[in-house]
C-alpha positions as a Markdown table, in Angstrom:
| # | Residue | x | y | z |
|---|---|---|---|---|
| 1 | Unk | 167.6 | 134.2 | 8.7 |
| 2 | Unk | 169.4 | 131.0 | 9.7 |
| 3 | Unk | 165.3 | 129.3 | 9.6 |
| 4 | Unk | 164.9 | 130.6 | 6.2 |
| 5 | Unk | 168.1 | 129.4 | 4.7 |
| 6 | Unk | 167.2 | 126.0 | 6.2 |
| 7 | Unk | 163.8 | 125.9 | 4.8 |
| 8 | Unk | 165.7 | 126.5 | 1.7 |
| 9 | Unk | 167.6 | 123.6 | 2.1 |
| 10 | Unk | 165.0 | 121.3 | 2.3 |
| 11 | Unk | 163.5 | 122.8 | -1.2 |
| 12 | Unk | 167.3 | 122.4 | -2.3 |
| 13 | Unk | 167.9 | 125.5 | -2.6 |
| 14 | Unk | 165.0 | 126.8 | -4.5 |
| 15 | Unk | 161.5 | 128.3 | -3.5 |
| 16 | Unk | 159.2 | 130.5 | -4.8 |
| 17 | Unk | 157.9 | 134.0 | -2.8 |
| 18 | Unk | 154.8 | 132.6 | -2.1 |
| 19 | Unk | 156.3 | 129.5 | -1.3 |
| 20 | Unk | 158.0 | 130.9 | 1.9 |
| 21 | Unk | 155.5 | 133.1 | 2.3 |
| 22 | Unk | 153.0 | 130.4 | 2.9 |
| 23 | Unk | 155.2 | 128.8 | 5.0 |
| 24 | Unk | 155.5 | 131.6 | 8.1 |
| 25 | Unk | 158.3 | 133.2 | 6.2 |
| 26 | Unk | 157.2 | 137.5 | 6.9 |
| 27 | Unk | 157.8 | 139.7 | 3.5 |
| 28 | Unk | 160.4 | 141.8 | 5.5 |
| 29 | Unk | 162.1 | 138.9 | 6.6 |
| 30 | Unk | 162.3 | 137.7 | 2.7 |
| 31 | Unk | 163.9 | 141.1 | 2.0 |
| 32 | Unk | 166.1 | 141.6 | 4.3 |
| 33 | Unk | 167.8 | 138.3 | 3.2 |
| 34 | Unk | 167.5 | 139.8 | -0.5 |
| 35 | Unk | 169.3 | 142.8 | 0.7 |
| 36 | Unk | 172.0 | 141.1 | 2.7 |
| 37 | Unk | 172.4 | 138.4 | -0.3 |
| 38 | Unk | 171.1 | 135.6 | 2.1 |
| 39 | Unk | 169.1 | 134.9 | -1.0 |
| 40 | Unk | 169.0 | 136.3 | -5.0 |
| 41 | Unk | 166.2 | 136.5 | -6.8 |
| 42 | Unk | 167.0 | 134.1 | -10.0 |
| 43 | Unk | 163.5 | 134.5 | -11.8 |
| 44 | Unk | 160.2 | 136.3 | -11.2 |
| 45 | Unk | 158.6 | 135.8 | -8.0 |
| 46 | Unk | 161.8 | 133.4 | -7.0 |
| 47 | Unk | 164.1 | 133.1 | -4.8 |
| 48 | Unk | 167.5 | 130.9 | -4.4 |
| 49 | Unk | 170.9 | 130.3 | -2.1 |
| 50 | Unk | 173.7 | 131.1 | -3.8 |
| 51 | Unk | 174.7 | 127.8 | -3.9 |
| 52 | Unk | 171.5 | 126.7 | -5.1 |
| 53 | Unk | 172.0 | 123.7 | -8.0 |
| 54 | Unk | 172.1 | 125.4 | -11.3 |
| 55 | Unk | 169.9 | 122.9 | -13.2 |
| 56 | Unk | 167.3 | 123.8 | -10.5 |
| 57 | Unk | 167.4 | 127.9 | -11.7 |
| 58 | Unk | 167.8 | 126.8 | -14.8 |
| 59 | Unk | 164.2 | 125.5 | -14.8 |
| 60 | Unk | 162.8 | 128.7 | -12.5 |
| 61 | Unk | 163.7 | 130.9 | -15.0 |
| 62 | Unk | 162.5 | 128.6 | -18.3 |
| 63 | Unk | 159.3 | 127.4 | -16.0 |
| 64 | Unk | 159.8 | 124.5 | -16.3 |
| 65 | Unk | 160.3 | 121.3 | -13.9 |
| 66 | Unk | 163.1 | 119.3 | -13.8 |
| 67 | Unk | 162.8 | 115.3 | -14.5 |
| 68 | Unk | 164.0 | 112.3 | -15.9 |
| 69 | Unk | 167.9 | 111.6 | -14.8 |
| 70 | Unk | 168.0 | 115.2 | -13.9 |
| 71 | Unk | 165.6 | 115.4 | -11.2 |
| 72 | Unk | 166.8 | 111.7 | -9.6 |
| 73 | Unk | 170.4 | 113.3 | -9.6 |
| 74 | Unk | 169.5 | 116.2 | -7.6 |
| 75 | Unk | 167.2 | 114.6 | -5.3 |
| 76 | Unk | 169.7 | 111.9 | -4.9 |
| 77 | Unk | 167.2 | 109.0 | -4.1 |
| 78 | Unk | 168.2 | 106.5 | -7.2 |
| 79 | Unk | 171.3 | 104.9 | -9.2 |
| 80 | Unk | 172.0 | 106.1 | -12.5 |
| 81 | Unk | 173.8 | 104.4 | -14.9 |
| 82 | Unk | 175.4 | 107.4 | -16.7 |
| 83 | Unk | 175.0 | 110.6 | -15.1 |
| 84 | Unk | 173.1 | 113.4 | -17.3 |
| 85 | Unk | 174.9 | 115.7 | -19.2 |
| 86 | Unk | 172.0 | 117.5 | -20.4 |
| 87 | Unk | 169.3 | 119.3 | -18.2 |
| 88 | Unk | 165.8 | 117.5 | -18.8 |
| 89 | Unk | 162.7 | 119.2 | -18.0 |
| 90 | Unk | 159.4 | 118.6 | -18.2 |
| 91 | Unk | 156.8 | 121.2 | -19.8 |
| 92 | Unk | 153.2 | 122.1 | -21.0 |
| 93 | Unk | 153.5 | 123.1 | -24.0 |
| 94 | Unk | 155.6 | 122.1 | -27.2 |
| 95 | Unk | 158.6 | 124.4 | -26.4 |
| 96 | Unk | 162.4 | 124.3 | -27.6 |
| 97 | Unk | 165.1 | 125.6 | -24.9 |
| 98 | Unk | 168.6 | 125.7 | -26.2 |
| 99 | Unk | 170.9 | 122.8 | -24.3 |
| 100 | Unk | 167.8 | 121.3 | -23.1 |
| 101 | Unk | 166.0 | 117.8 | -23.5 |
| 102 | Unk | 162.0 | 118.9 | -22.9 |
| 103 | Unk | 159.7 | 116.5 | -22.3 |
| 104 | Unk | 156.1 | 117.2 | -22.9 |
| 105 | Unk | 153.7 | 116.4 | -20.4 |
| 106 | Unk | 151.7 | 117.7 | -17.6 |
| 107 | Unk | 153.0 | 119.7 | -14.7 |
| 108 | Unk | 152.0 | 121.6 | -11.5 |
| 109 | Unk | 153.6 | 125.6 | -11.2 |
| 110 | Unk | 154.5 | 125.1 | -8.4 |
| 111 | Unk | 157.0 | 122.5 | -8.6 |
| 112 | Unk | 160.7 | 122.6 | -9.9 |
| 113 | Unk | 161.3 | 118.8 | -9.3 |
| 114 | Unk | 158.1 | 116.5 | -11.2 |
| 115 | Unk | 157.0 | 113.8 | -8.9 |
| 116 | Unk | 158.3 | 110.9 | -8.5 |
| 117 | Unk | 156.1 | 108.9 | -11.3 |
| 118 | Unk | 156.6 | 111.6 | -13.7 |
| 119 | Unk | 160.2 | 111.2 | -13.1 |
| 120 | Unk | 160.5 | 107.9 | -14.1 |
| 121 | Unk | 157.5 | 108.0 | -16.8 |
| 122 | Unk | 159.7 | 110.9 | -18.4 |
| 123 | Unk | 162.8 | 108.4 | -18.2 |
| 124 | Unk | 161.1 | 105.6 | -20.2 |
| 125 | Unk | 160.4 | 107.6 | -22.7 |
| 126 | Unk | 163.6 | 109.0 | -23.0 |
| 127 | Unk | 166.4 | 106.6 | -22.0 |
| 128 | Unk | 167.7 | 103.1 | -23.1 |
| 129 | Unk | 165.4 | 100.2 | -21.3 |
| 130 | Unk | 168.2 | 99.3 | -18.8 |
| 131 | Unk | 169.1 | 102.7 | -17.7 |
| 132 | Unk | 165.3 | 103.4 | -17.5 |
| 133 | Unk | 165.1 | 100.0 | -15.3 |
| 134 | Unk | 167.5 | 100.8 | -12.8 |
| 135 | Unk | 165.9 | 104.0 | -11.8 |
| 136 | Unk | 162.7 | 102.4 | -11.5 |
| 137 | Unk | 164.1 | 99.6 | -9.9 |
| 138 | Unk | 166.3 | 101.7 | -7.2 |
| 139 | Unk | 163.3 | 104.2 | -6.6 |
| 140 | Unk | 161.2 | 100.9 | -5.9 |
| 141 | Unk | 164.0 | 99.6 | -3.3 |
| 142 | Unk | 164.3 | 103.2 | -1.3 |
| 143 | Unk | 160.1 | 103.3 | -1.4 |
| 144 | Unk | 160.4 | 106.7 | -3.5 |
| 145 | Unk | 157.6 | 105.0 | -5.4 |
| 146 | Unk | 155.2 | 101.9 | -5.5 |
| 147 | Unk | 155.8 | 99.6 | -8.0 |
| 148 | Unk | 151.5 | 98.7 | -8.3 |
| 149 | Unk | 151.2 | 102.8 | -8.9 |
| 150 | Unk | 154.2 | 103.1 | -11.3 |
| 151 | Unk | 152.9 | 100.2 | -13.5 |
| 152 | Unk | 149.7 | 102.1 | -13.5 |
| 153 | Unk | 151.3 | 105.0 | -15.6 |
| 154 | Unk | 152.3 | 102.2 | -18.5 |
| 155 | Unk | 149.2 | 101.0 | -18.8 |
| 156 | Unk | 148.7 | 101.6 | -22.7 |
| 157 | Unk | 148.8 | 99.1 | -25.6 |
| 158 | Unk | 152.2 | 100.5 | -26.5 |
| 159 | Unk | 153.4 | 99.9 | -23.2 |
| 160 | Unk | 153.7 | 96.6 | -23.3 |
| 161 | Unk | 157.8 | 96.3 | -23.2 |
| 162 | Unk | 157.7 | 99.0 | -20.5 |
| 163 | Unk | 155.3 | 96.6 | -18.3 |
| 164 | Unk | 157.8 | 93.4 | -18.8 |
| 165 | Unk | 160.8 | 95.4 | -18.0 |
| 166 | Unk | 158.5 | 96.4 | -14.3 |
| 167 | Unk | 157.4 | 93.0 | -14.0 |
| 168 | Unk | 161.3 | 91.7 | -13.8 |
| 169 | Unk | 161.8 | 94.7 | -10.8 |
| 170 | Unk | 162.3 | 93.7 | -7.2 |
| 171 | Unk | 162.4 | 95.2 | -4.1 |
| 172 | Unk | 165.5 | 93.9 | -2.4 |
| 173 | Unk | 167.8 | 94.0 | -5.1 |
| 174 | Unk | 171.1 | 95.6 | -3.5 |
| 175 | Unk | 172.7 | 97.8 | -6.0 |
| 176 | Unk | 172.0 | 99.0 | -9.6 |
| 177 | Unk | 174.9 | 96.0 | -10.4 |
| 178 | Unk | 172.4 | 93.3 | -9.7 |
| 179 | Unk | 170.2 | 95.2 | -11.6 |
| 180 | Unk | 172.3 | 95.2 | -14.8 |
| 181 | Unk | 173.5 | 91.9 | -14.0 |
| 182 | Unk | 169.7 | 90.0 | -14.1 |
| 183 | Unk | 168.9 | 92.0 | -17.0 |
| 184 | Unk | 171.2 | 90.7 | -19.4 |
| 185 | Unk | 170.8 | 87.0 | -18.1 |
| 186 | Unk | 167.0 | 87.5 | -19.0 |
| 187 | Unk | 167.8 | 89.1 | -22.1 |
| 188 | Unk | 169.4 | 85.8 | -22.9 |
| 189 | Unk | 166.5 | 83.3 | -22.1 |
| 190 | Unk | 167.8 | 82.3 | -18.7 |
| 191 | Unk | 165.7 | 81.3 | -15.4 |
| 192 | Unk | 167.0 | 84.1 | -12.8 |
| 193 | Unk | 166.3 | 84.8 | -9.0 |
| 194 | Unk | 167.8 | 87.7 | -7.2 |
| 195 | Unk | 168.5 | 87.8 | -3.6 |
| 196 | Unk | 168.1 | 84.4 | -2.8 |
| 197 | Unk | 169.0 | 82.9 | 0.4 |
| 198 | Unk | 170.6 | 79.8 | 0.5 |
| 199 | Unk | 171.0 | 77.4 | 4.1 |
| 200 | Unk | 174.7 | 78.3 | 5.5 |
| 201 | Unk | 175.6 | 80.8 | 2.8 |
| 202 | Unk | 172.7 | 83.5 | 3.4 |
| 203 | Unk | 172.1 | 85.7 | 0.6 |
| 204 | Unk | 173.3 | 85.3 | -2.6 |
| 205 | Unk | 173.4 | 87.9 | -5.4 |
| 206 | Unk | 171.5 | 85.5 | -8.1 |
| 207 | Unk | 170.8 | 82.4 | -8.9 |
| 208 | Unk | 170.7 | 80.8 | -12.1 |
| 209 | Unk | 168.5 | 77.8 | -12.8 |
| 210 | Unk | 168.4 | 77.1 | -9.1 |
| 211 | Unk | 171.9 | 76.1 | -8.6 |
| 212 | Unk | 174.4 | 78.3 | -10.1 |
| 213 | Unk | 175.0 | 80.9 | -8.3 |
| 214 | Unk | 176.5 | 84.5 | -9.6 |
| 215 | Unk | 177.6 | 87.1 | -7.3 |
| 216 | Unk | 178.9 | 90.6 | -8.3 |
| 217 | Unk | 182.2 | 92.2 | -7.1 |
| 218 | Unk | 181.3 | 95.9 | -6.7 |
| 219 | Unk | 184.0 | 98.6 | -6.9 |
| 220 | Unk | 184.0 | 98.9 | -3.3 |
| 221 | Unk | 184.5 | 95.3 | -2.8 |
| 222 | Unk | 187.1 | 93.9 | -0.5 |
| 223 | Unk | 187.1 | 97.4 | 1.3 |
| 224 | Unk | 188.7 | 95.6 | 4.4 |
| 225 | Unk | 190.9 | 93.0 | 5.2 |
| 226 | Unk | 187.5 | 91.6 | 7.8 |
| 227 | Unk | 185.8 | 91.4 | 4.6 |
| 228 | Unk | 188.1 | 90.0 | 2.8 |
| 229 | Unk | 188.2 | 87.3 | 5.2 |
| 230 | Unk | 184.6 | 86.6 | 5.2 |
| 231 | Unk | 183.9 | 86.8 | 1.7 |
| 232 | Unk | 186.7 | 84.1 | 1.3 |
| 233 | Unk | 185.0 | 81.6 | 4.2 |
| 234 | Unk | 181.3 | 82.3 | 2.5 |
| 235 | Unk | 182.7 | 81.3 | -0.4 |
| 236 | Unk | 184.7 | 78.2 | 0.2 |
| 237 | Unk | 181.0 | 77.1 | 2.5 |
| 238 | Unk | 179.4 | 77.3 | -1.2 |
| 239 | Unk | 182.0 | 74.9 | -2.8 |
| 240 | Unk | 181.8 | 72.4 | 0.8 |
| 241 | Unk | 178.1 | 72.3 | -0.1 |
| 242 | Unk | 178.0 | 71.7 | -3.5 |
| 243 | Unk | 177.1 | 74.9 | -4.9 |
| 244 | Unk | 178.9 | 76.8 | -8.3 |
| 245 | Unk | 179.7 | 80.5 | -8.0 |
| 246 | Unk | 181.1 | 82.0 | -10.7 |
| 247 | Unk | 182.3 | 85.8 | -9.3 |
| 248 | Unk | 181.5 | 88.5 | -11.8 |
| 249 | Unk | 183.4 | 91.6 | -11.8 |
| 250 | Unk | 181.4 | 94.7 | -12.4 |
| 251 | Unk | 183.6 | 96.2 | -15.4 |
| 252 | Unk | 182.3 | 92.5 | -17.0 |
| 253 | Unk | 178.8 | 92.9 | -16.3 |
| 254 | Unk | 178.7 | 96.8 | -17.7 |
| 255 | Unk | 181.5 | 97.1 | -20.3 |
| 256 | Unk | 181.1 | 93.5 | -21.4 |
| 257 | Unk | 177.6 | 92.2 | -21.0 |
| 258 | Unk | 178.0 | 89.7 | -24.5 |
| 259 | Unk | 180.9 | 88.2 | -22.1 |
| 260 | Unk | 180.0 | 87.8 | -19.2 |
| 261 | Unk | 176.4 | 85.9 | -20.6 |
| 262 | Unk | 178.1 | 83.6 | -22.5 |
| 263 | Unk | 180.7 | 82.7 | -19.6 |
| 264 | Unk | 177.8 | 82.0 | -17.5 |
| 265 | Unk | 175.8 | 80.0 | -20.0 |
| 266 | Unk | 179.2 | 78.0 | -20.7 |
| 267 | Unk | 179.2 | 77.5 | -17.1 |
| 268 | Unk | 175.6 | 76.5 | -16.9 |
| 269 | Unk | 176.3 | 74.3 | -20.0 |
| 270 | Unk | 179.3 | 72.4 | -18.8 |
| 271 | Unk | 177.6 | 71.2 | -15.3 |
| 272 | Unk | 174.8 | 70.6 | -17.0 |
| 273 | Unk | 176.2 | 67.9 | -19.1 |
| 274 | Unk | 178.7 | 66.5 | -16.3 |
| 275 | Unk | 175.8 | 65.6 | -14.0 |
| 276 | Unk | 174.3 | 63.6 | -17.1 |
| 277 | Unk | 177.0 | 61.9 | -18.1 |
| 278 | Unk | 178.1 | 60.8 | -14.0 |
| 279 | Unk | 174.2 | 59.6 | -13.8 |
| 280 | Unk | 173.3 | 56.1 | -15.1 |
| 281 | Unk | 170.0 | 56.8 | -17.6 |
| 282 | Unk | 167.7 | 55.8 | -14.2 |
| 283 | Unk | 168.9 | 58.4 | -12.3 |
| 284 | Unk | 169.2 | 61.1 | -15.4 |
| 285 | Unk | 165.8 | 62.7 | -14.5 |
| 286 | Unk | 166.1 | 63.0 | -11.2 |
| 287 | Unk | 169.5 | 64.7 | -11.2 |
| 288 | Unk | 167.9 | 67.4 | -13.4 |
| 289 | Unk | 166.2 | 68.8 | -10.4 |
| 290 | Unk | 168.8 | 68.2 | -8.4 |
| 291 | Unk | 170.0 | 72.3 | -7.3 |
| 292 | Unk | 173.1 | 71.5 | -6.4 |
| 293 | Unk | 176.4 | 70.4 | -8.3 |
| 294 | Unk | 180.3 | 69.5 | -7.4 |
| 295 | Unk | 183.4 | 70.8 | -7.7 |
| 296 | Unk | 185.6 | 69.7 | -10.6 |
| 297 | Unk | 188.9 | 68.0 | -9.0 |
| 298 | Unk | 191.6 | 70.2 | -9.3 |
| 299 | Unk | 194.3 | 70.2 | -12.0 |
């Protein structure tokens, strides 16, 4: 019993009877967990835990498979913006299911969870483009999916803004914050790298125009007085070597994206037209490629 409720597990929480029959489970074996209550039977020819997610029997009995943000909350691989407050599934035909969003496409009977590319295919049809992007972008990071075989499923005509949003997605990007965070700066028009790493500061979150230099306070951040401690001596090494960091919180970067753009083009703005007015007209182009600027003095 124990091997079948941790087969289970692995299908979170959900299989069919031929399912565990396939997999060495005997018949007798299956009832005897349907007659202890090991298991219920939730819909024809299936079989759950008790504890089973409900969004997961929810789409055994309506035959369906769940997708989009439902399907990445369960499986638990991506970030997601705002978590779903309506089931999605995915389904053959042109069906309606009361408190459902159903999305029309292909799918195998056998599965309760699309693949992967489905998933986020499903999501790009359905979501605003920067909650769309940070699933793709986080299921890219954790290898869920390949970003050449994901732009592969956008390769229509009317995919065209689908395919820029892909072709801004990298895979090191640390958090769905960085993800928000680059997006809005590229909305704007500015030049953006992510994850770059700078000599004696190591990583940095982004970097604007190759010299300003954004990182993002998390929730989390601070979470000890060790990193506290470092964060402080990485960032005065920035300002010792010339560098600008402007330190964006992450209520800024989701709550108030119009802000936080404009304080970092103001930013970019100011130094900009510091360095040309310090430089005699000589030396004018060749400051503008230098990457690094100085501090203002205090007061």
């Amino acid at each position: 019993m124990q091997q079948l409720e941790a087969f289970l597990l692995t299908r979170y929480g959900v299989a069919s009877y031929g399912t565990l029959t396939a997999n060495g489970f005997p018949r007798r074996t299956i009832d005897q967990a349907l007659r202890t209550g090991i298991v219920r039977r939730v819909a024809r020819g299936t079989l759950a835990l008790p504890q089973a997610d409900a969004r997961l029997v929810h789409a055994a009995r309506s035959q369906t498979s769940l997708t989009c943000t439902s399907a990445a909350d369960i499986l638990g691989w991506w970030w997601l913006l705002t978590p779903p407050e309506t089931v999605h599934v995915r389904c053959d035909a042109a069906r309606s299911i009361p408190g459902t969003v159903v999305h029309r496409g292909q799918r195998s009977a056998h599965r309760l969870i699309a693949p992967p590319r489905q998933i986020l295919k499903d999501a790009f049809r359905c979501l605003p483009p920067l909650d769309a992007l940070v699933m793709a972008e986080s299921a890219v990071v954790t290898k869920a999916v390949g970003l050449q075989s994901l732009q592969k499923e956008f390769s229509g005509q009317q995919d065209w803004q689908v395919r820029a949003l892909l072709g801004t997605v990298r895979r090191t990007t640390a958090s769905p914050l960085e993800v928000c965070a680059r997006f809005h700066l590229l909305n704007a028009g500015l030049r953006v790298e992510t994850e770059v790493a700078l000599p004696g500061l190591g990583r940095v979150d982004l970097l604007v125009d190759g010299w300003l230099i954004i990182e993002i306070d998390g929730f989390a951040f601070h979470s000890s007085r060790e990193h506290y401690r470092a964060d402080r001596r990485r960032w005065n090494t920035s300002a010792a070597g010339g560098w600008i960091t402007l330190r964006i919180t992450a209520e800024l970067v989701l709550h108030r994206p119009e802000e936080y753009v404009d304080l970092v083009k103001k930013t970019r703005d100011m130094w900009s037209l510091r360095e040309h007015a310090q430089l005699p007209p000589s030396s004018q182009r060749e400051g503008k490629r230098r990457k690094t600027r100085t501090e203002p003095n205090a007061g």
